[in-house]
VEXDREN-2710 file (C-alpha; in Angstrom, 1 decimal):
% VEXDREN-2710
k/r/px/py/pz
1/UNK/-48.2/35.7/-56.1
2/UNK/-45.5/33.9/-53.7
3/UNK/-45.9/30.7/-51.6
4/UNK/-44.7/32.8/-48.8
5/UNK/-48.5/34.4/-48.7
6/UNK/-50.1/31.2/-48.5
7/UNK/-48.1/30.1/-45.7
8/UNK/-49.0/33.1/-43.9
9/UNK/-51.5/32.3/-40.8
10/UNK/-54.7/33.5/-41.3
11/UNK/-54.8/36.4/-38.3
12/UNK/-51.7/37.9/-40.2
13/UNK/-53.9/38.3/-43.3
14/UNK/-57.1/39.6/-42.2
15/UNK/-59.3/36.8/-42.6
16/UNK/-62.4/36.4/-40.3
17/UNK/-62.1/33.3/-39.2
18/UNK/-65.2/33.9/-36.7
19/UNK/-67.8/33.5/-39.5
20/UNK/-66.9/31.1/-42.2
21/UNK/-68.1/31.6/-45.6
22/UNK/-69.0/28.2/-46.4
23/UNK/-72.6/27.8/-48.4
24/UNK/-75.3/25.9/-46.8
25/UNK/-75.2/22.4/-47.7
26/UNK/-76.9/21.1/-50.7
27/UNK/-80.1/19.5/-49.2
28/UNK/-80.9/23.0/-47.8
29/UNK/-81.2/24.4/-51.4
30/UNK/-83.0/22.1/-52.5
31/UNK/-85.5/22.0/-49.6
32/UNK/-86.1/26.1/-49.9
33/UNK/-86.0/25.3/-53.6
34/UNK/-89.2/22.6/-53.5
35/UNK/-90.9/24.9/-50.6
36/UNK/-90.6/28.0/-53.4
37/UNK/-92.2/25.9/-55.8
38/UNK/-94.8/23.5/-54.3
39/UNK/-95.8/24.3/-50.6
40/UNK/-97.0/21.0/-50.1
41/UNK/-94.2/19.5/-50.3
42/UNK/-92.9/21.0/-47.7
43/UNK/-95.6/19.8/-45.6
44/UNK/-95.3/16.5/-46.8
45/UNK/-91.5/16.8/-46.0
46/UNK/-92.4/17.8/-42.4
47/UNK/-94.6/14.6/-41.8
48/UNK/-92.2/12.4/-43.4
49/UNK/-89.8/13.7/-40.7
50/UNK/-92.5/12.2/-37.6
51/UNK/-92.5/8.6/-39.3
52/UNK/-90.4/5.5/-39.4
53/UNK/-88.3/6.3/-42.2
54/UNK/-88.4/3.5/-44.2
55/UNK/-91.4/2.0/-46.8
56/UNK/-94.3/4.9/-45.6
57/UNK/-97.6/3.5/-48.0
58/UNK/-98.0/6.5/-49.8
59/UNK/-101.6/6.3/-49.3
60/UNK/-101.4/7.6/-45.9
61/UNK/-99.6/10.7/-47.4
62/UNK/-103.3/11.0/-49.7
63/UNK/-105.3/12.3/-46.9
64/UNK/-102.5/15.4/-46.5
65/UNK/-104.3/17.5/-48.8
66/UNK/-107.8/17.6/-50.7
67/UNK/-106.5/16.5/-54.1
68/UNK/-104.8/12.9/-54.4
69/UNK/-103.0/14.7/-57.4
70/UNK/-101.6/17.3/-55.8
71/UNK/-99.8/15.1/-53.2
72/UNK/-98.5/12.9/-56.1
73/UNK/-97.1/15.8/-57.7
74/UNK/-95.4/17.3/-54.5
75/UNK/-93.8/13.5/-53.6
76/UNK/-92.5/13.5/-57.3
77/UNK/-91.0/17.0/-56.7
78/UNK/-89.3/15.9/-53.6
79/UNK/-88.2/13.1/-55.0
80/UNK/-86.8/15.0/-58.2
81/UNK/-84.7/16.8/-55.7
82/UNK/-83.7/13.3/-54.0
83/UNK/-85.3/14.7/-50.7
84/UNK/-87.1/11.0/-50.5
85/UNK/-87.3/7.6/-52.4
86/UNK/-90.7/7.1/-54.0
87/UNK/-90.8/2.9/-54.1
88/UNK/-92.6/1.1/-56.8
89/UNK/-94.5/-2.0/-56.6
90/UNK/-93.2/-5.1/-57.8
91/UNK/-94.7/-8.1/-59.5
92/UNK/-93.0/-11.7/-58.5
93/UNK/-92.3/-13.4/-55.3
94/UNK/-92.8/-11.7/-52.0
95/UNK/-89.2/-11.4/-51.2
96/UNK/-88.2/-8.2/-50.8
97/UNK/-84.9/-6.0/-50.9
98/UNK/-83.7/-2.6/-51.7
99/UNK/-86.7/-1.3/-54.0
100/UNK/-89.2/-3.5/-53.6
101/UNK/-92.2/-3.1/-51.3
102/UNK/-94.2/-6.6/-50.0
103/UNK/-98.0/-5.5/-50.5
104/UNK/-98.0/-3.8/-53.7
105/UNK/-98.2/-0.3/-52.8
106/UNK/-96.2/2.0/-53.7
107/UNK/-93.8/3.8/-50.7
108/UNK/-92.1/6.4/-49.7
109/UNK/-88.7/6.7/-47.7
110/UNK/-86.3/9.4/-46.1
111/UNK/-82.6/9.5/-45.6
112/UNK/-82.7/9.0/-41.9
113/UNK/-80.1/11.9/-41.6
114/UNK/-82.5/14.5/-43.5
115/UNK/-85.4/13.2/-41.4
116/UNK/-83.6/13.7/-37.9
117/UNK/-82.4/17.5/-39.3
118/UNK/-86.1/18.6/-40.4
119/UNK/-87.4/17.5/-37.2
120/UNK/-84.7/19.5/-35.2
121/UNK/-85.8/22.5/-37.4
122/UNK/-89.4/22.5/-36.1
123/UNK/-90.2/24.4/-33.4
124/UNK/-91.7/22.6/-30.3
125/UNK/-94.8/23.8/-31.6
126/UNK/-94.7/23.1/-34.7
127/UNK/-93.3/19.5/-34.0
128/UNK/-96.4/18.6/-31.8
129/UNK/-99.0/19.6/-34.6
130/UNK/-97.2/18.0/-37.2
131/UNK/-96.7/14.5/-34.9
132/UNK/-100.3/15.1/-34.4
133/UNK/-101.4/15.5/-38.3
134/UNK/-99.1/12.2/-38.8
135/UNK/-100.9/10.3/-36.2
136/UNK/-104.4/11.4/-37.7
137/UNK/-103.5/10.3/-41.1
138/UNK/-102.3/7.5/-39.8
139/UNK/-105.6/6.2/-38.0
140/UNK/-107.3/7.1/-41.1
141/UNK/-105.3/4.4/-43.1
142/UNK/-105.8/1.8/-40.9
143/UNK/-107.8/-1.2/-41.5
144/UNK/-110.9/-1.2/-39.7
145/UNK/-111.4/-4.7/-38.4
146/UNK/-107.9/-5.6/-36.9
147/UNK/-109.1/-8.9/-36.8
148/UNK/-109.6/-9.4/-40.3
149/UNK/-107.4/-11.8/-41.7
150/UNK/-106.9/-9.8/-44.9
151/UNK/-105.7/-6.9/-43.2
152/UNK/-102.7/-8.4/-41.0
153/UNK/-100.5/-7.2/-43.5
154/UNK/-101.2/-3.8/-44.0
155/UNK/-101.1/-3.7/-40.2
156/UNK/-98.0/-5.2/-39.8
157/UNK/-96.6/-2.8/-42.6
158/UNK/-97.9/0.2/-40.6
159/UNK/-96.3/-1.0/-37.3
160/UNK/-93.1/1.1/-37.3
161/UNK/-94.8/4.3/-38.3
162/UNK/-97.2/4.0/-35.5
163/UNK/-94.0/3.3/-32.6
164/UNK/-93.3/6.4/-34.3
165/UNK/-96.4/8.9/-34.2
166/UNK/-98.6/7.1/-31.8
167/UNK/-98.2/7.2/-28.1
168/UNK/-98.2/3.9/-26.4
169/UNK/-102.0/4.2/-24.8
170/UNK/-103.4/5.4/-28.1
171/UNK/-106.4/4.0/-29.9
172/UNK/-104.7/3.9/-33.3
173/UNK/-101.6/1.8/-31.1
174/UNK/-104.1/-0.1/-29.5
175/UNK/-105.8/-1.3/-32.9
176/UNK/-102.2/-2.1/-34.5
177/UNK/-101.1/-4.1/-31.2
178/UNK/-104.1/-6.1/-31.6
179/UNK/-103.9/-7.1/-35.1
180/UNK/-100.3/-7.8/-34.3
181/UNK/-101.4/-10.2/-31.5
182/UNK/-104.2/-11.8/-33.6
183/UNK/-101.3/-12.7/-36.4
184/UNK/-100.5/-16.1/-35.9
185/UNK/-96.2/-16.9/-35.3
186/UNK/-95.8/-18.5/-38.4
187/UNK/-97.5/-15.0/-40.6
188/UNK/-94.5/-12.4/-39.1
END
């Protein structure tokens, strides 16, 4: 074959330039691939998408489904396909960097790219029902007594995903404001 047919322009050879033939990028395999295989995760995928996208207790993620198990299994399938980061719990001082999480839990992060594109994906619908499913599981791993000095930290952990699935007037915001408020200057 000559050079002289590469240098050809495209509209001289036929080619329909109108619809590329490109494949669909990598993260969209794997998210039909883990949706195939564990519905769930999916789910889990969607609510992950309405929260702050960093250090998520995973906890919160429990009350997605009857069976603690279950949701394990699907956050260990999406993060086999590096759709999030599951965060382990570290033992030594509370410093904390990449990796480490400050209360002992164990977390779970999204890419903040792959978070924005899932929720563009949702329909309206589908994005109010799944902001209000993350707001519900939310309030469920709350602290009750904001006032409790124990709980301050789990509070101020929760903080960002609540900005995030809570609107301002709520009760759950309410309850997270307060134990913010209660936390003395020197605690944050």
């Amino acid at each position: 074959m000559s050079t002289s047919r590469w240098r050809t322009p495209c509209w001289d050879r036929n080619i329909d330039v109108a619809r590329p033939t490109r494949p669909p990028p990598t993260w969209q395999v794997s998210r039909a691939r883990v949706a195939e295989l564990n519905p769930r995760a999916e789910v889990l995928l969607r609510l992950l998408s309405c929260y702050a996208p960093d250090h998520l207790p995973v906890d919160v993620l429990a009350g997605a489904g009857d069976d603690e198990l279950a949701v394990n299994e699907a956050l260990a399938l999406l993060a086999s396909y590096s759709l999030i980061t599951l965060t382990t719990p570290t033992a030594g001082p509370a410093i904390t960097g990449a990796g480490q999480v400050p209360d002992g839990r164990e977390s779970v992060s999204i890419h903040r790219l792959t978070q924005v594109v899932i929720w563009h994906q949702l329909s309206a619908r589908q994005r109010e029902q799944t902001r209000a499913r993350a707001a519900e599981l939310l309030d469920w791993a709350l602290p009750v007594d904001p006032r409790a000095r124990a709980n301050w930290p789990r509070y101020a952990r929760l903080l960002p995903h609540a900005r995030a699935v809570t609107p301002p007037g709520s009760d759950t915001m309410g309850k997270v404001i307060d134990a913010g408020r209660l936390r003395p200057r020197f605690l944050r």
